[in-house]
C-alpha positions in Angstrom: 28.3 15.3 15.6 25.3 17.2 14.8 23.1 15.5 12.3 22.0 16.5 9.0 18.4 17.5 8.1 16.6 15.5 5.2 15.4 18.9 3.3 11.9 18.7 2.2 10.1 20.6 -0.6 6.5 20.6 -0.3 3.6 21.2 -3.3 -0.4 21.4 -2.9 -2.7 23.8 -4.5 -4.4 23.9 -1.0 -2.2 26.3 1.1 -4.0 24.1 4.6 -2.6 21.1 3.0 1.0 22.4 3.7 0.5 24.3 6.8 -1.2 20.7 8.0 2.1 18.9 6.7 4.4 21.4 8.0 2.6 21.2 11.7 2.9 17.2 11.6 6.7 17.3 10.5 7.5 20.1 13.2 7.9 17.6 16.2 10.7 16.0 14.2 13.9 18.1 14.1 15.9 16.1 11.2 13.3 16.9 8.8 13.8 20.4 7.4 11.1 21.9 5.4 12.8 24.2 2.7 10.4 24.9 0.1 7.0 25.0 -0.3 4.7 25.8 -3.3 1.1 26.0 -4.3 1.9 25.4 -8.4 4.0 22.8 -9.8 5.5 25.6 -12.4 6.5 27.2 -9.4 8.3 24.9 -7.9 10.1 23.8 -10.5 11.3 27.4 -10.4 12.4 26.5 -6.6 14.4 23.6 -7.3 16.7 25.4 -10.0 17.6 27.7 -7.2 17.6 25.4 -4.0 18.5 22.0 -3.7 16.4 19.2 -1.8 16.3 15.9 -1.0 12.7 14.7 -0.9 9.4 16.3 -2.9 6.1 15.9 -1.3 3.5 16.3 -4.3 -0.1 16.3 -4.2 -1.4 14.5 -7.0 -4.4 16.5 -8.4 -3.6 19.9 -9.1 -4.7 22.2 -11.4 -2.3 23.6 -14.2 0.4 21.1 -14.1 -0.6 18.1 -12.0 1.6 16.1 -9.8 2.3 13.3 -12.1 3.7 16.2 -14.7 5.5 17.5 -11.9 7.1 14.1 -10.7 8.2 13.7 -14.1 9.7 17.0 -14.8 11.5 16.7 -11.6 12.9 13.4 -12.3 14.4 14.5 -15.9 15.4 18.1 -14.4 16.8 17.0 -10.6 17.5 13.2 -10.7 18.7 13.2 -7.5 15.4 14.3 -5.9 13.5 11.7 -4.7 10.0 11.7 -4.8 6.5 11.1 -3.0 3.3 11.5 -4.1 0.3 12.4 -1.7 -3.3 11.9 -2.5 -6.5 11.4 -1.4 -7.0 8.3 -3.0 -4.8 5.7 -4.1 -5.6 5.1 -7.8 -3.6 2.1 -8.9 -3.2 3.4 -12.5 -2.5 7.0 -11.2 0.2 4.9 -9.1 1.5 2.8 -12.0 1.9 5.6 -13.8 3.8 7.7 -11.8 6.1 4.8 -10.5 6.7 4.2 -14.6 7.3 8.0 -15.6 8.7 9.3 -12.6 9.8 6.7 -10.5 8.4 8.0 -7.9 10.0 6.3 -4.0 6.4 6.5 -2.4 2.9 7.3 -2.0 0.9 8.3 0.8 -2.8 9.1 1.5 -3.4 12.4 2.7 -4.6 11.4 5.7 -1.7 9.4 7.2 -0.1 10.3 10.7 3.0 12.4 11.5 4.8 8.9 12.4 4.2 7.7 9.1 5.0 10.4 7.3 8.0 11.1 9.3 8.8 7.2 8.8 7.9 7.0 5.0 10.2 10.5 4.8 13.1 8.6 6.3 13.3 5.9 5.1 12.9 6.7 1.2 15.8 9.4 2.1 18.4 6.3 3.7 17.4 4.7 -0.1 14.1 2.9 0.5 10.6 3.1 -0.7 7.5 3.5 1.3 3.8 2.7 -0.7 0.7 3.1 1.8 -1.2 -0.4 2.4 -3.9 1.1 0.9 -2.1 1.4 -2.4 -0.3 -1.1 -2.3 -3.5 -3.1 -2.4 -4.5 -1.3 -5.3 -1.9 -1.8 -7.4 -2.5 -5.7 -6.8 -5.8 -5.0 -7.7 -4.7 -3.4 -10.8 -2.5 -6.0 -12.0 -4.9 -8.6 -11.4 -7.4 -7.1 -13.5 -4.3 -6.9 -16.2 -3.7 -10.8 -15.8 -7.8 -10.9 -16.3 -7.6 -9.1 -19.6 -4.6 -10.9 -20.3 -6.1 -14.1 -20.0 -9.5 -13.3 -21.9 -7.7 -11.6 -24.7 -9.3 -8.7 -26.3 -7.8 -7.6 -29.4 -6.8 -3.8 -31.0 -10.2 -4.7 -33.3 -12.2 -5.6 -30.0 -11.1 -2.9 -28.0 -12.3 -0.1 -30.5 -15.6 -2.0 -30.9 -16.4 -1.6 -26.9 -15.0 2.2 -27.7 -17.9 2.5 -30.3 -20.1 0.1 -28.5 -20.2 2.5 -25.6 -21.2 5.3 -27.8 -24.2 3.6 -28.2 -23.6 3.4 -31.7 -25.7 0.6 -34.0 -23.7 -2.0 -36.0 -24.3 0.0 -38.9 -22.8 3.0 -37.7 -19.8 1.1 -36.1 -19.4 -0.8 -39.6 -18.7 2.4 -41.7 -17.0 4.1 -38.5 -14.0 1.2 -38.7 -14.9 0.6 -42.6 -15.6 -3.2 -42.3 -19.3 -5.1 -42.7 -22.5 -5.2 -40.6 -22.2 -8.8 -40.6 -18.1 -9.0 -39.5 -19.4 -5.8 -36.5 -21.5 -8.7 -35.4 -19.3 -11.4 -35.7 -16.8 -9.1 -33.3 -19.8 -8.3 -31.0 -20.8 -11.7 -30.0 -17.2 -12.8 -29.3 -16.7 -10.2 -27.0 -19.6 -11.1 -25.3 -18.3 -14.4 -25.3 -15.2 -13.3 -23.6 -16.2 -11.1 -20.9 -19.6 -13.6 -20.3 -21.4 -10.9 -21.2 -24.6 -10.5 -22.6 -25.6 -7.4 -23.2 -23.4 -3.6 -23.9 -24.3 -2.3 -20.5 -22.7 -5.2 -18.8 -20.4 -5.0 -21.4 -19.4 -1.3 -20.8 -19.3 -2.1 -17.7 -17.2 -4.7 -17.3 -14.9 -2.7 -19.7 -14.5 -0.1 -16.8 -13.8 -2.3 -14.2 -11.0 -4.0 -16.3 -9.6 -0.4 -17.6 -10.5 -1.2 -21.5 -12.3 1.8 -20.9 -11.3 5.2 -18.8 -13.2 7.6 -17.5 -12.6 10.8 -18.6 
């Protein structure tokens, strides 16, 4: 009985990127690549007209990035099942797409043809596959959340680092939220407090290292 090919649609601005992954999945004859694309508009368009079972997106790409392609493709073709791949294994980026799109893996762009073969497979029989790499990071990122769970910075605080960042005196930060010099203050020195802080550029610091803060 001959077997059936898992049919794989492939995305990346960077046309290399794709002939690269089409050269490491050629040695494996139950993979099928069926459609590839350099825009996530255009392969949007793909998908209404072919069917697949597995999307390979890259992550950052310009126009509409892989996350907003994941989570098109999961409203529009439910039944596709999706991994990202990236350079780097951001555990927010992760989060997020494993929240919005619920994505089946991710893989770092410069993983092997057995692994990708392997993480291609098994998501297809039902499974997931997360590199170590990210799955590391996404520990990472939920222990900083237990951190700022546990030290408990409020709404209030939160917009005070914001301001605090900016570089902004007490004064300007009293009639930016419309409360006191004296409560900005009062606010300031808890935080410090909190994050055993003593100053804002270990302050701001510590902010982006526990995501109060993201870069833009």
């Amino acid at each position: 009985m001959k077997e059936e090919k898992i049919k794989i649609a492939i995305t990346d601005d960077h046309q290399i990127i794709i002939d690269g992954l089409i050269s490491l999945l050629k040695n494996h004859p139950q993979i099928q690549i069926t459609l590839t694309a350099n825009k996530g508009e255009e392969m949007l368009a793909l998908l209404q007209q072919t069917a697949v079972d597995i999307l390979l997106t890259d992550v950052m790409m310009p126009g509409m990035n892989g996350q907003q392609l994941a989570k098109a493709v999961k409203q529009q073709f439910p039944a596709v099942k999706i991994i990202a791949l990236s350079m780097s294994g951001q555990g927010d980026v992760v989060e997020e797409m494993i929240n919005e799109a619920d994505i089946a893996g991710y893989l770092l762009k410069q993983t092997n043809a057995a692994e990708l073969a392997g993480a291609i497979s098994k998501v297809y029989n039902g499974g997931v596959y997360f590199h170590e790499e990210v799955l590391k990071e996404l520990e990472t990122q939920a222990n900083l959340r237990k951190q700022v769970e546990a030290v408990h910075i409020t709404n209030r605080e939160k917009q005070l680092i914001a301001l605090i960042e900016k570089d902004l005196t007490n004064k300007e930060i009293a009639e930016t939220l419309s409360i006191s010099p004296l409560t900005v203050e009062t606010h300031r020195k808890n935080i410090f407090r909190k994050t055993g802080t003593n100053n804002a550029l270990s302050l701001v610091k510590w902010a982006y290292e526990h995501k109060i803060l993201n870069r833009k």
